[in-house]
C-alpha positions, -999 to +999 in steps of 0.1 A: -701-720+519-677-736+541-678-720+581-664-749+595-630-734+577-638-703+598-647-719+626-616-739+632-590-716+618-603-683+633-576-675+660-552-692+639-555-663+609-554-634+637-526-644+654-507-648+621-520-612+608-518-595+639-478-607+647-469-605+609-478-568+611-463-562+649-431-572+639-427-555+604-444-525+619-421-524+642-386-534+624-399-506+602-398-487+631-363-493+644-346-490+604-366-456+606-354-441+636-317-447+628-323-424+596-317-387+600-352-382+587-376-408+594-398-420+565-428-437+586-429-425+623-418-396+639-385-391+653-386-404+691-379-375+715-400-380+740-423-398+761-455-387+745-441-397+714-426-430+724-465-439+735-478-424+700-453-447+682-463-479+702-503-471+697-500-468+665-481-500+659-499-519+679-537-508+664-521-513+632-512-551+636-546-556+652-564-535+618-542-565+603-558-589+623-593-582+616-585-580+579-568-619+577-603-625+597-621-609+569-596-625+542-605-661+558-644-651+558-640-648+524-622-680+513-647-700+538-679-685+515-662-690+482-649-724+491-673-760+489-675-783+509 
């Protein structure tokens, strides 16, 4: 078990995870809404919408976060010293 891996690297896997997934989620998001029928997100009509889109992009790239935190808590157990 290694936590000085964690320890140093920490905010350095978040930020990776957390922009990685804001900007595919949201190209994802812009390619979608220039189909006729969108795939992923719903069609942007309104406001309320517009605010449901952004949420949900934006809890998704920090659930992406937390799970490179998770993935790096993982390699610093399995890894030696």
């Amino acid at each position: 078990m290694n936590f000085r891996i964690f320890g140093d690297n920490w905010s350095k896997y978040y930020k990776r995870g957390f922009l990685v997934a804001f900007f595919v989620l949201t190209f994802m998001c812009v390619v979608d809404q220039t189909l006729n029928t969108p795939i992923f997100f719903s069609k942007v009509n309104n406001l309320s919408i517009l605010i449901f889109t952004i949420s949900t992009i934006f809890f998704a790239a920090i659930f992406c976060g937390l799970l490179s935190l998770i993935y790096l808590l993982i390699i610093s157990l399995l890894s030696k010293k």
